[in-house]
C-alpha positions as CSV (number, residue, x, y, z in Angstrom):
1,X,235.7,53.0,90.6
2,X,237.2,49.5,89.7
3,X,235.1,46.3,90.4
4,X,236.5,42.9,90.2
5,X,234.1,39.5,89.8
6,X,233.8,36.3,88.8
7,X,230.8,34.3,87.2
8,X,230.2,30.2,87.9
9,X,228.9,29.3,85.0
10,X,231.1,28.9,81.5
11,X,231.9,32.0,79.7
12,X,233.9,32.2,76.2
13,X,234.6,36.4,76.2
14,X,237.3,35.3,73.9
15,X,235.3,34.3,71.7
16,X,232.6,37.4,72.3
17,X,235.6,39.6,71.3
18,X,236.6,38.4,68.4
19,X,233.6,39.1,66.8
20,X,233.3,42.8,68.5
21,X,237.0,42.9,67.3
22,X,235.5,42.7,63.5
23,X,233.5,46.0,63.8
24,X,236.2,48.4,63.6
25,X,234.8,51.3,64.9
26,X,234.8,48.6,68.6
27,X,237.8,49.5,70.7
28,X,239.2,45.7,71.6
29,X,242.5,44.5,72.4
30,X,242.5,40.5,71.6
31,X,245.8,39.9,73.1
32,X,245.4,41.7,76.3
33,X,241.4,40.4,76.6
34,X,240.7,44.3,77.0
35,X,237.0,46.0,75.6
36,X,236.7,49.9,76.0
37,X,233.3,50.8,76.1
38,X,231.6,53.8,75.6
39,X,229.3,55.3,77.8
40,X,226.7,57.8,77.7
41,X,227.7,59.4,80.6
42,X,231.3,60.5,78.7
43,X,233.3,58.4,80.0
44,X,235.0,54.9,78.6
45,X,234.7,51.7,80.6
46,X,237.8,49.3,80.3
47,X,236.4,45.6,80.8
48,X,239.5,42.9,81.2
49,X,239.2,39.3,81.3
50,X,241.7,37.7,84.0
51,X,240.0,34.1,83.7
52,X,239.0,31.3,81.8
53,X,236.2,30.5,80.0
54,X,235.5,27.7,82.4
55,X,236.6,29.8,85.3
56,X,235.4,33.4,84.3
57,X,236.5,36.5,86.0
58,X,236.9,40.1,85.1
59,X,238.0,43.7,86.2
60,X,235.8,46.8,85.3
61,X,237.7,49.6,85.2
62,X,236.9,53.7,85.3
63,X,232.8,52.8,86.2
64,X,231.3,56.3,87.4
65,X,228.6,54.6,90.0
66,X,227.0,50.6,90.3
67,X,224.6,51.9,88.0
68,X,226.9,51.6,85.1
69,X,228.5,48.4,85.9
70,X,225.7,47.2,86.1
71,X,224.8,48.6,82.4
72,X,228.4,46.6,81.4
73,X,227.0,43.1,83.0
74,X,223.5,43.3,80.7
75,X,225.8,44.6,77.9
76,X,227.6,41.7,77.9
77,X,225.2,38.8,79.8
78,X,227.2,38.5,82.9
79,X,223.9,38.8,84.4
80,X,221.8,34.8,83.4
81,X,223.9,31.9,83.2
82,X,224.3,30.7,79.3
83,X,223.3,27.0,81.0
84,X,220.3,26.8,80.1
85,X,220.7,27.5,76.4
86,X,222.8,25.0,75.8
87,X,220.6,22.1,77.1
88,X,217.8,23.2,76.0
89,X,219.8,22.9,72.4
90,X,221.2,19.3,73.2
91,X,219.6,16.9,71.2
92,X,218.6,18.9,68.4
93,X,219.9,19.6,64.9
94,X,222.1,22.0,66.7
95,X,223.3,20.7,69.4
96,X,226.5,20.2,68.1
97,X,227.1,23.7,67.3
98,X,226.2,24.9,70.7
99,X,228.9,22.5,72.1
100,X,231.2,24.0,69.9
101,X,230.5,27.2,71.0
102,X,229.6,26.9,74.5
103,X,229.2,29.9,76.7
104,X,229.1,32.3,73.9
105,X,227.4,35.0,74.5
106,X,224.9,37.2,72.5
107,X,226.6,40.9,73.2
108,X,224.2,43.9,72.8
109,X,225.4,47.3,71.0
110,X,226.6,49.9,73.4
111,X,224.2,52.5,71.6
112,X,220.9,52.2,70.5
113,X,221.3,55.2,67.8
114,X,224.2,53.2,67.0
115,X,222.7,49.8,66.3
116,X,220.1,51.7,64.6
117,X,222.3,53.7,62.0
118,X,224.4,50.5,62.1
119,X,221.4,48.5,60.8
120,X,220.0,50.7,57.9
121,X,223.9,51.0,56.7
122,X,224.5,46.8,56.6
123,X,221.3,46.3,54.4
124,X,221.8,44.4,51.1
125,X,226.3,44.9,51.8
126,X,228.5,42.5,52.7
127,X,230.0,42.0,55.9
128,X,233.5,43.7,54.5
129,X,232.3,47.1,52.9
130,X,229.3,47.5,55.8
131,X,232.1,47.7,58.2
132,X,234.0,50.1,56.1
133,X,231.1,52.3,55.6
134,X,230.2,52.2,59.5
135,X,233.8,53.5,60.2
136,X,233.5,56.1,57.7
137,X,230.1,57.3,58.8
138,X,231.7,57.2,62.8
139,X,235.0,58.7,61.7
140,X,233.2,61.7,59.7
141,X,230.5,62.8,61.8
142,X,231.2,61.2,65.0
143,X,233.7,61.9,68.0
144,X,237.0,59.9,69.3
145,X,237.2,60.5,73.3
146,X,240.1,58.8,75.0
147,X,240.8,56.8,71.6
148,X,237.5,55.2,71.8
149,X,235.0,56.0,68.9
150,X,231.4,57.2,69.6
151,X,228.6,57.3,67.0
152,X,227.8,60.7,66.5
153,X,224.5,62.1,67.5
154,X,220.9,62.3,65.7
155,X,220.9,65.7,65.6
156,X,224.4,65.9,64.2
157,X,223.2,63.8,61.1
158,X,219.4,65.1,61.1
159,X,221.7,68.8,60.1
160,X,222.9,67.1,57.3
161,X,222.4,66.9,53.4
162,X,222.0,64.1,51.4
163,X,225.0,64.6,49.3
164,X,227.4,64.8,52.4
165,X,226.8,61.1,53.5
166,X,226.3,60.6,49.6
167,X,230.2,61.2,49.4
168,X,231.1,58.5,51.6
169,X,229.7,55.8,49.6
170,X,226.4,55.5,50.3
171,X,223.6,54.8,47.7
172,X,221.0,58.0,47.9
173,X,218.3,56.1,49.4
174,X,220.6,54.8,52.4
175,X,221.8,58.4,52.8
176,X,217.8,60.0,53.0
177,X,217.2,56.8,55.6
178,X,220.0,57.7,58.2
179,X,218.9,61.4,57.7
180,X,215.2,60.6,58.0
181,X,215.5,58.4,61.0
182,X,217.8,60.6,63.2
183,X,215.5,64.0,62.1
184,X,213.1,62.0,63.7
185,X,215.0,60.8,66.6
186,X,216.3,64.1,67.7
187,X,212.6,65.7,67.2
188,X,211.8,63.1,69.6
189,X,208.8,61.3,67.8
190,X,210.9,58.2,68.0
191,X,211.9,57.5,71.4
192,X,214.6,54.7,71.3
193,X,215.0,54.3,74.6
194,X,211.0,53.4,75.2
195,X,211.6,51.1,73.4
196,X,213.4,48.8,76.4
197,X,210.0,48.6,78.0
198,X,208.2,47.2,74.7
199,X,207.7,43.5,73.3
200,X,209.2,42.6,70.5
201,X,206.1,42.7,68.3
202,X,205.2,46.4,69.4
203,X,209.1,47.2,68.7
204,X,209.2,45.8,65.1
205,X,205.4,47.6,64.4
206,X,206.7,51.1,65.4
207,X,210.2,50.6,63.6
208,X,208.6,49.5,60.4
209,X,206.6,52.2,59.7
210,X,209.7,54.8,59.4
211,X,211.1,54.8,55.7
212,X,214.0,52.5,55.4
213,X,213.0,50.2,58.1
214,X,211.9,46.8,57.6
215,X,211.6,43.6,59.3
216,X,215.6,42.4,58.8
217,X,216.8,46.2,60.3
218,X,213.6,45.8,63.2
219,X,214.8,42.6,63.9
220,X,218.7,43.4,63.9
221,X,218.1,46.1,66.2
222,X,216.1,44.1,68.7
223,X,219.0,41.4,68.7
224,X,221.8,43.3,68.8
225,X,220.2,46.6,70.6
226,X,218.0,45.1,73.0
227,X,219.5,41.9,73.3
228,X,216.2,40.0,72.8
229,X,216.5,36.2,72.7
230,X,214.1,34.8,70.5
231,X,214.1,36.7,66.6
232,X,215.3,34.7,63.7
233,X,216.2,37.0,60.7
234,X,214.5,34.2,57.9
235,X,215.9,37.0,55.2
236,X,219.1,36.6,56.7
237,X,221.6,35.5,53.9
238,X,224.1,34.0,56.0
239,X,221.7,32.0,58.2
240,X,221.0,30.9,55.4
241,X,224.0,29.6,53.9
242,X,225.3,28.7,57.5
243,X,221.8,26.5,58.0
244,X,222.8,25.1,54.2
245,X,226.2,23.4,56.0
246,X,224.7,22.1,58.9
247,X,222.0,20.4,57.2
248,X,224.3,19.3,54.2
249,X,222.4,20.6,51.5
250,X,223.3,21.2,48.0
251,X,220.8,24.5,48.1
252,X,219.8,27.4,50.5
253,X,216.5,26.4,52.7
254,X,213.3,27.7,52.5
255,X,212.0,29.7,54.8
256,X,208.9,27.1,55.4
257,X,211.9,24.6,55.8
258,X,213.6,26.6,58.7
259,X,210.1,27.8,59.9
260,X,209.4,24.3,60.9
261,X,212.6,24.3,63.6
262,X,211.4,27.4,65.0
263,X,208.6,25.5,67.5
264,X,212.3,23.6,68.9
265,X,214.5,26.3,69.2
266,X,212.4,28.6,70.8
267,X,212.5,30.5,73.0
268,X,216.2,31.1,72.0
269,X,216.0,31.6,68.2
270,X,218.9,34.6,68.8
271,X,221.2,32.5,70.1
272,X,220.5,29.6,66.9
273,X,220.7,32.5,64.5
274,X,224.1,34.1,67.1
275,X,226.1,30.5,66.6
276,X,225.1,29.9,63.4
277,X,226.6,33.2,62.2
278,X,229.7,32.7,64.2
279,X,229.8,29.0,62.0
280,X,230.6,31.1,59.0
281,X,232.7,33.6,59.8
């Protein structure tokens, strides 16, 4: 089934895209304003942008039932106007940034295992070579349906030995996490999907206690999985360095120094953290 709406509040996907476009294991097609998306039902979901960001309107293409277009509008926050955000930023050390990137929205992951496995492999990398290793780790163990990448599952890497992920590049103890954490995905003593009905704080406690996990990957998943809307990665090297141009400083802040903004940008420390990543890149 094909769906076609609109949204009345501002909406930059172009900009969305661009930074989905960076992650190359994404299926997106800048030019044509085209996303495939992959969803656990088998099937791939084609989202198009006919509009403009102040006129916003898109057509959702090869949906099997509501159900998962309605998956596609949380995906991507067709679902709360990005209004609010912005004004309650006006005024503030960051206002001008969130006129600059007005109606940009925080995307979530289209996989949990995927943000997850996603997480543990951009620890301590740079942006570049984490993307490179994602697409081999996708590429190697994973499946292409319909030209459209899909992570592969926990059990398929829970099967494996160290010394097979080893050979794509990854240190030993990156390899043992990714093993570790999908053995105990697909044993089912971690239950991803539960995870949707938790608060944040109950998230991060259960995800740090598996090896490899700490509070940068808990909190990258709950952004970027979940879609939560008020974590700040302090550890975060390029918050840092993006937080080091808007304030003009000659160093990196401390964390007590960007600690004492969190009281006025909550409850929306994501979206802070969101535009001030898209500052840098």
């Amino acid at each position: 089934m094909d769906v076609q709406f609109s949204l009345p509040y501002v909406y930059d996907f172009d900009r969305a895209i661009i930074r989905l476009a960076g992650d190359p294991v994404n299926s997106v097609d800048l030019q044509s304003r085209i996303v495939r998306i992959p969803m656990e039902e088998g099937n791939n979901i084609t989202l198009q942008s006919t509009g403009t960001k102040q006129l916003p309107a898109f057509i959702v293409g090869n949906a099997i039932d509501d159900s998962q277009i309605e998956t596609v509008k949380s995906i991507f926050h067709f679902d709360k106007p990005l209004d609010a955000i912005g004004l309650h930023f006006a005024g503030t050390d960051l206002g001008p940034l969130f006129l600059e990137y007005e109606g940009t929205p925080l995307v979530k992951s289209f996989s949990l295992y995927g943000t997850l496995m996603k997480s543990i492999i951009h620890q301590q990398l740079n942006l570049s070579f984490s993307h490179t290793l994602t697409q081999r780790f996708v590429e190697s163990f994973g499946e292409m349906v319909d030209d459209v990448w899909r992570y592969p599952s926990p059990e398929r890497i829970a099967s494996l030995d160290v010394s097979v992920i080893r050979d794509l590049q990854f240190s030993t103890r990156k390899a043992e996490y990714v093993i570790g954490l999908s053995q105990s995905i697909a044993e089912g003593t971690l239950d991803l999907e539960q995870f949707r009905k938790m608060d944040d704080d109950e998230v991060t406690s259960k995800l740090v206690a598996y090896r490899g996990v700490g509070p940068w990957t808990a909190q990258g998943f709950l952004m970027s999985g979940l879609g939560r809307t008020n974590l700040f990665p302090l550890a975060d090297i390029g918050l840092q360095n993006a937080l080091k141009q808007v304030w003009k400083m000659d160093r990196k802040p401390t964390q007590d120094e960007m600690l004492a903004r969190f009281p006025e940008w909550s409850p929306y420390l994501s979206y802070a953290a969101h535009y001030l990543w898209h500052s840098i890149e």
